[in-house]
Every structure is written in C-alpha cells, then in structure tokens.
C-alpha positions in Angstrom: 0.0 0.0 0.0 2.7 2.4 0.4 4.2 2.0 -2.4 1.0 2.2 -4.3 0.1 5.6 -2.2 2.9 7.4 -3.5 1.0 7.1 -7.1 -2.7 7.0 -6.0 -4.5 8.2 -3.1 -4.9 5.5 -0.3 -8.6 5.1 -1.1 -7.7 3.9 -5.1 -4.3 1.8 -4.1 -6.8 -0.2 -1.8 -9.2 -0.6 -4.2 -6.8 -1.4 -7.1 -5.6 -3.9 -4.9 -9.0 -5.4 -4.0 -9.6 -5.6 -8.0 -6.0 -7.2 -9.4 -6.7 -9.8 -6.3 -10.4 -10.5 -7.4 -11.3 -11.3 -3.7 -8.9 -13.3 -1.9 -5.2 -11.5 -1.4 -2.4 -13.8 -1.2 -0.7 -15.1 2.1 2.9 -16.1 1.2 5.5 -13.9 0.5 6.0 -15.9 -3.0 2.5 -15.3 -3.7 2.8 -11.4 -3.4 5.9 -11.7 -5.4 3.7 -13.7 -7.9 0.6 -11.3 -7.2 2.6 -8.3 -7.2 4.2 -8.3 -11.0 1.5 -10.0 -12.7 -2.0 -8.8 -11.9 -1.4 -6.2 -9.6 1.1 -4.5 -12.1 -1.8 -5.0 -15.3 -4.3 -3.2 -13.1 -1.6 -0.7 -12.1 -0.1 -0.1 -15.8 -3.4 0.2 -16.8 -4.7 2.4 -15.3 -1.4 5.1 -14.8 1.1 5.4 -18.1 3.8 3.3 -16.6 6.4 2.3 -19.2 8.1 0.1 -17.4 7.3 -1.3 -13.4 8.4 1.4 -10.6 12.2 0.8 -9.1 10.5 0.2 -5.8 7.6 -1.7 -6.9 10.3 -4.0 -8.3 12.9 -3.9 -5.3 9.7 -4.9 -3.3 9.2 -8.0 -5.3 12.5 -9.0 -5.2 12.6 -8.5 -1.6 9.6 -11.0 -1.1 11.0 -13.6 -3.5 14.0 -13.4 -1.9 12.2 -14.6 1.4 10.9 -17.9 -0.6 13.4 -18.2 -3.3 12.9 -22.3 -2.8 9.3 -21.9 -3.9 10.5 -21.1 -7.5 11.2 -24.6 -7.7 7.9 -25.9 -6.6 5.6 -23.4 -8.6 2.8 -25.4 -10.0 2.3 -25.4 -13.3 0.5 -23.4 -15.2 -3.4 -24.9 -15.7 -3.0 -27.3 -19.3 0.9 -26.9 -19.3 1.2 -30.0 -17.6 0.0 -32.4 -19.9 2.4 -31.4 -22.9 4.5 -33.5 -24.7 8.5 -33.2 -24.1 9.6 -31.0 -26.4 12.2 -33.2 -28.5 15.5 -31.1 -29.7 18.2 -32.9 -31.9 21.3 -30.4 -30.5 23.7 -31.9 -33.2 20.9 -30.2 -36.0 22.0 -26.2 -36.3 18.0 -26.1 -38.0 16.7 -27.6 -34.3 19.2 -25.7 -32.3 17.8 -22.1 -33.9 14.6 -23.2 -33.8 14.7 -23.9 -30.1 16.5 -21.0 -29.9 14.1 -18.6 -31.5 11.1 -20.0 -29.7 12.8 -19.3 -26.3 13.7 -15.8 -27.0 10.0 -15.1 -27.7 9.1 -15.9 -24.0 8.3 -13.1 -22.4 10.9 -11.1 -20.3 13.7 -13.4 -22.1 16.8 -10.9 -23.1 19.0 -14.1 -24.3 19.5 -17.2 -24.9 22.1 -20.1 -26.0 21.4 -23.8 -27.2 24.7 -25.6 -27.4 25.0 -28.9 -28.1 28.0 -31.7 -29.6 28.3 -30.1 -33.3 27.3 -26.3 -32.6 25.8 -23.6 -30.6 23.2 -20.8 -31.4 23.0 -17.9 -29.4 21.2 -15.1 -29.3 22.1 -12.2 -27.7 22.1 -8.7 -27.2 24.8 -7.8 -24.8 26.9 -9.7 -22.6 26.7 -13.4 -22.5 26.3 -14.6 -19.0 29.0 -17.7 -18.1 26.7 -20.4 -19.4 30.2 -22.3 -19.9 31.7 -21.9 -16.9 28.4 -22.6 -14.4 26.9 -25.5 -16.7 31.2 -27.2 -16.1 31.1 -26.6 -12.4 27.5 -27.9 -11.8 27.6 -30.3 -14.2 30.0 -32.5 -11.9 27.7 -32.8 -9.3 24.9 -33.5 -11.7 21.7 -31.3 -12.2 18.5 -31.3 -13.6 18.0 -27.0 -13.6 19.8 -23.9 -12.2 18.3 -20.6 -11.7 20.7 -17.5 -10.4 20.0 -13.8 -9.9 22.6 -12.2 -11.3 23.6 -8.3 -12.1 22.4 -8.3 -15.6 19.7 -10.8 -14.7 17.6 -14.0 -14.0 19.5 -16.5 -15.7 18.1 -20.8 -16.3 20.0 -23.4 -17.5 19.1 -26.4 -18.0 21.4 -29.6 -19.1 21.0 -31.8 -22.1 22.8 -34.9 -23.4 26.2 -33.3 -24.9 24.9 -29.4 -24.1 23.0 -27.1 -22.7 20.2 -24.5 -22.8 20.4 -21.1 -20.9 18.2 -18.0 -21.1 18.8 -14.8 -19.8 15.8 -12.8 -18.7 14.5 -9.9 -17.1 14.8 -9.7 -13.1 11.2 -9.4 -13.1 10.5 -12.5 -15.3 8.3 -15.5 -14.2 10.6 -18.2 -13.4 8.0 -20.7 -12.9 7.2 -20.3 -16.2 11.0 -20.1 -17.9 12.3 -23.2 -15.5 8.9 -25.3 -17.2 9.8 -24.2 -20.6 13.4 -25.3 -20.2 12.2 -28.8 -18.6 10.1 -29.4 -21.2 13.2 -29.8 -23.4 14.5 -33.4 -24.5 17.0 -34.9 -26.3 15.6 -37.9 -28.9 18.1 -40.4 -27.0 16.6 -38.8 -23.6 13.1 -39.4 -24.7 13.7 -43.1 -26.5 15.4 -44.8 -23.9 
C-alpha cells in the first residue's frame, strides 16, 4: 500500500488492490511476489502510463522472493501446461538448435538465450553473454537437472542436455516458474527413446 500511495490516493491503491486480487489477497510472500508483477502491475499499468514497473515496486518483489526463493522450484504449473509432450530437440541439428532458440527468445521477459550442443551452438544475444560455460562445467560434476541464479544483468536458467546445454537470460522481473517449465520441457531424442 505504500508504495502504491505514493502514485494514487490511499482510497484507489486499496481498491486497485482489491480488483488485481479478485477477492482473496495472497498469504505467502512468494505469492505477493507472484501477485505483485503479474495482476497487480496490469491493473496498475493500466490504469497510470507506466512504461516500465516502478524501481520500488520491483525492489519490493524482489525482496519478497527473496524470502521464498525455494518456492520457484515448486511453482505449480501453469493450468493445461502440464499435460504437454516433451519438447524433442536434436542439438547436433544447427536447424533444431535455432529453432529452439528462437522460440525461447520469444518468452516473455527473455533478453538471451544459448542452445549448445556436440556439433554447434546458437546464441542469441544482445549484450553480454552470462557464463553459461563456466556454471553449466562446475555444476555439471555434481549433476543437475536445472539452475536458476540472480545475477547483475539478470535471472539466468540453465538447464542440461545430453552433450549441451540450454540457458536463457531474462528480465529480473521474469516468471521463473514459467522459464524453468519451458526449459524442462526440453528433451534430447536419445533422452526421450530410452
């Protein structure tokens, strides 16, 4: 609410908040995180010119997530996402790998993304490459299934595949829920035959 107050009188944040919540108002602090830059921030950006989310709005979410960050891993998936196929990826085909890698930069709040694999790598970029290499090395000799990081430049996923890797960069405000099910949806054809 104080945040809110400092764009609309006290009487409009609370009611702006009553709408975005459509009755009940979350209880965790992941939830208000969730609740916070998704229908909260539509009500919000519709209603006041915002081009992009308020510094503190967003420090505010990040504070909250940061209280939870283990829930990221947990977040159910979205309703009718759950039943879908693997997604099947040959990463020794440069076609596949820019495929892949053209679908995952169409996610939304995704700023970059690299599909390496045996023959090649795609990447697509528009700044600074985050060390994909160096993290998917060190975890890889402990073994993992997915990695998420907050870094300076922002929320990076990676994901390992037989022979490679897939990592996306995305905006710090991004739904990671949503990035870590698109990148576990990915499968190898050896991965998926046995």
């Amino acid at each position: 609410m104080e945040i809110l107050t400092r764009y609309l009188s006290p009487q409009a944040a609370r009611n702006l908040l009553l709408k975005a919540a459509k009755g009940a108002l979350p209880s965790t602090s992941w939830e208000w995180a969730r609740f916070l830059e998704g229908p909260l921030w539509q009500e919000l950006r519709a209603l006041l010119p915002f081009r992009e989310m308020p510094r503190e709005l967003k420090r505010f979410i990040g504070e909250l997530k940061a209280l939870a960050p283990q829930v990221a891993e947990e977040e159910p998936e979205a309703e009718g996402e759950e039943d879908l196929p693997p997604e099947v990826v040959d990463l020794e085909s440069p076609e596949a790998r820019q495929a892949l890698a053209r679908r995952l930069a169409r996610l939304e709040g995704v700023l970059g993304v690299a599909v390496v694999g045996p023959g090649g790598h795609e990447e697509l970029f528009g700044g600074e490459k985050p060390p994909f290499e160096a993290v998917h090395f060190l975890l890889g000799r402990q073994g993992y299934r997915a990695f998420y990081a907050l870094l300076p430049q922002g929320l990076v996923a990676l994901r390992p595949l037989e022979g490679g890797y897939v990592g996306v960069l995305a905006r710090k405000e991004a739904n990671i829920g949503r990035l870590l099910h698109a990148l576990r949806r990915i499968a190898t054809p050896t991965e998926v035959g046995g």
